[in-house]
C-alpha positions, 0 to 999 in steps of 0.5 A, a space after each residue: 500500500 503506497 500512500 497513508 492517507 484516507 483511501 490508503 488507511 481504509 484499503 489497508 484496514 479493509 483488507 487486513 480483516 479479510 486476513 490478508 498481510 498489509 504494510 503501508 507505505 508513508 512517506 511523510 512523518 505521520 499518516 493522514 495529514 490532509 485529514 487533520 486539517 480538513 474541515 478547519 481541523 474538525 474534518 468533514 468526514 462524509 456527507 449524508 447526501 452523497 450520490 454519484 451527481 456530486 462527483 466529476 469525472 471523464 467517466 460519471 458512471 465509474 464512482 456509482 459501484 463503490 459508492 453504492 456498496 459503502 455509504 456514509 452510513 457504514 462509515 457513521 457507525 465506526 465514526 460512532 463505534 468508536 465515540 467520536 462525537 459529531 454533528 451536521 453542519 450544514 447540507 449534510 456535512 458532518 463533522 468531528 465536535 472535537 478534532 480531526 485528530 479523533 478520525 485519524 486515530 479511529 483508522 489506525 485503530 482499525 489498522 492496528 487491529 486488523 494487523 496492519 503494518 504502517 510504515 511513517 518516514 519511508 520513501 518508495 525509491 523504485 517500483 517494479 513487476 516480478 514475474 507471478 509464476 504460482 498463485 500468491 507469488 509476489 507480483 510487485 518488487 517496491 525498494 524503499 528506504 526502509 528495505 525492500 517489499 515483495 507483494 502480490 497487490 499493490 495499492 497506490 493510494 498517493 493522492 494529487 498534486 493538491 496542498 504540496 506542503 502536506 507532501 503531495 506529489 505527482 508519484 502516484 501519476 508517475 506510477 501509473 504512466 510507468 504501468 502503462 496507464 493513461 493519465 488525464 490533464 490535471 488541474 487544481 480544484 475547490 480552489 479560490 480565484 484570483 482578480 488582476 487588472 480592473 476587476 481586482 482594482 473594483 473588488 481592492 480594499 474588500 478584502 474580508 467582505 462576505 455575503 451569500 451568492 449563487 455562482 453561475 458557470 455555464 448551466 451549474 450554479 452553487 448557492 452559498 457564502 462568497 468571500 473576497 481575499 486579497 488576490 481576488 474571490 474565495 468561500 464555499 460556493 467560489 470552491 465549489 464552481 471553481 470545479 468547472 470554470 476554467 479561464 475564459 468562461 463566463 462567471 456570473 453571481 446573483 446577489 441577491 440569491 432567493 430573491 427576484 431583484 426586480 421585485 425586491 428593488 420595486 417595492 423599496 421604490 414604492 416604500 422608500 421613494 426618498 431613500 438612496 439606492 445606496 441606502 438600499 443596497 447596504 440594507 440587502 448587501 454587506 456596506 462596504 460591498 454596496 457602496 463600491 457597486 455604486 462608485 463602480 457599477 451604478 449611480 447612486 440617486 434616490 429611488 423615486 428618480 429611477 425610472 423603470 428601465 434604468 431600475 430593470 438594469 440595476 436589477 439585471 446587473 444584480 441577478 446576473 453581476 459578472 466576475 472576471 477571474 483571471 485564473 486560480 490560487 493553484 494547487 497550493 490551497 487547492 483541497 483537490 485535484 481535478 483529473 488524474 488517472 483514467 478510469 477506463 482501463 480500471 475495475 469500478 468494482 474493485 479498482 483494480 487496473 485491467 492492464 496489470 493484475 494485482 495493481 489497484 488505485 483508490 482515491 484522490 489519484 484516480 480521474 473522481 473528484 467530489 464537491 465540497 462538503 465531505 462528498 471525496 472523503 466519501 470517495 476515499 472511504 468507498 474506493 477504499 473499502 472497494 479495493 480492500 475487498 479483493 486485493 
């Protein structure tokens, strides 16, 4: 098992009940560090709504067998078979009342217990096949740093590129091109945006600012909080689109979102005749993010003196606002990566390769990528569970 991580820790746990011998390969110092600062440290472990719908993928069927077969309700009944405390937050995200620190030590139980061997610090230095001539021969040859490891399976759990300061690499990509594997385009996703030119000198001095939005890219929109950085625009429903906006794309916000702005605008008119639309739009928006509408984008005059064509275009402008990005903050804060290795030529029952026996990928590394909200920690449990079933 090459990677320490979520789909790593469940494939090895998995397995290891069925009686089978596992080590596990952790480059880094301590397994699961993606999961211990997930969630702001309290780890959004699953989401209660998670269907095959919230996943991205050259392939949208490959994710429906794992995913059908370990639900989040087989992984809330260890999460509760073990203590941890929990609660929805909100869109069925669950997370740790405590700490995500409780569910990495729940996995390592569950590896512990099932007679897992961990292996932290050790560094996979070459890969190679050997040839199988009995059943239960081993297949893989892995040099290590640590020594040297035959296996008859090898599970490449090694995540993206996503968060390279928790020690994401590109080995697990690598690996699968050394195996004869395709590996699909890969880019940095639930990522914020970034501004630069006129619409970053628009949105300058925001920074902080805060407010529910429904981003809109193409025909998916995502309604939730929107938050304005220093470098441009970020907050769940920014991460969530990000998914599917690439550079070039159209990128719209409704402002008010629930709200028909028409509507909303014309009744103010009719109540308040004498108030600024300034005034009204710090009442529906944050202040500061109102009154650079009206030094940027509209004239503030009081109500009563906006006739119904210019008042229809105020209300466009604020049901459909267009935002330029210029790209993303990359992989560096991205939580995930987009892309990776194809689905076509794996198992989507077992998430073995179908070009080498015994080889199998689960998780982050594989072209599956989920919404925010718990939706690929999902993922790494199910494929996890999928593959720790038959290697």
């Amino acid at each position: 098992m090459i990677g320490g991580g979520a789909a790593g820790l469940m494939t090895a746990f998995t397995a290891g009940r069925r009686g089978r011998r596992v080590r596990v390969i952790e480059h880094a110092n301590r397994c699961g560090k993606k999961i211990l600062m997930s969630g702001g440290g309290r780890c959004n472990f699953t989401n209660t709504g998670t269907t095959p719908a919230n996943f991205l993928s050259a392939n949208p069927h490959f994710c429906k067998s794992a995913l059908a077969r370990y639900t989040p309700a087989h992984f809330i009944a260890m999460v509760e078979r073990h203590g941890i405390a929990y609660h929805e937050k909100e869109l069925g995200q669950l997370f740790c009342d405590d700490s995500s620190k409780q569910i990495v030590a729940m996995l390592l139980a569950e590896c512990a217990e099932a007679g897992v061997d961990v292996r932290t610090s050790c560094a996979v230095e070459s890969v190679e096949t050997l040839e199988a001539t009995t059943e239960g021969a081993p297949r893989f040859r892995v040099t290590t740093s640590q020594g040297v490891v035959d296996a008859e399976s090898l599970v490449v759990a090694t995540g993206g590129l996503s968060i390279p300061s928790m020690g994401a690499t590109g080995f697990g990509y690598a690996l699968a091109k050394q195996f004869g594997h395709e590996v699909l385009p890969t880019r940095a996703g639930l990522v914020p945006l970034t501004q630069t030119g006129k619409p970053a000198e628009a949105m300058a001095e925001l920074a902080g600012v805060a407010l529910p939005v429904t981003a809109r890219c193409g025909k998916t929109a995502f309604s939730n909080a929107m938050l304005i950085t220093h470098r441009g625009i970020s907050g769940p429903s920014i991460l969530q689109i990000s998914n599917y906006w690439q550079p070039g794309d159209t990128l719209e916000l409704d402002l008010l979102p629930g709200q028909d702005a028409l509507e909303t605008l014309a009744a103010l008119r009719t109540s308040r005749p004498d108030a600024q639309l300034r005034t009204v739009l710090s009442e529906l928006l944050p202040k500061r993010f109102a009154e650079r509408l009206c030094e940027t984008v509209f004239e503030s005059r009081p109500m009563k003196q906006i006739d119904p064509k210019p008042m229809q275009r105020i209300a466009e402008t604020l049901a459909r606002f267009p935002l330029v990005c210029s790209g993303t903050e990359g992989y560096r804060t991205a939580e995930v990566t987009l892309g990776g290795v194809d689905t076509k030529e794996v198992s989507s029952s077992t998430m073995e390769s179908r070009r080498v026996p015994g080889l199998h990928f689960v998780g982050e590394v594989l072209d599956v990528t989920g919404w925010l909200g718990g939706y690929n920690f999902q993922w790494a449990w199910a494929s996890g569970h999928a593959a720790g079933l038959h290697v």
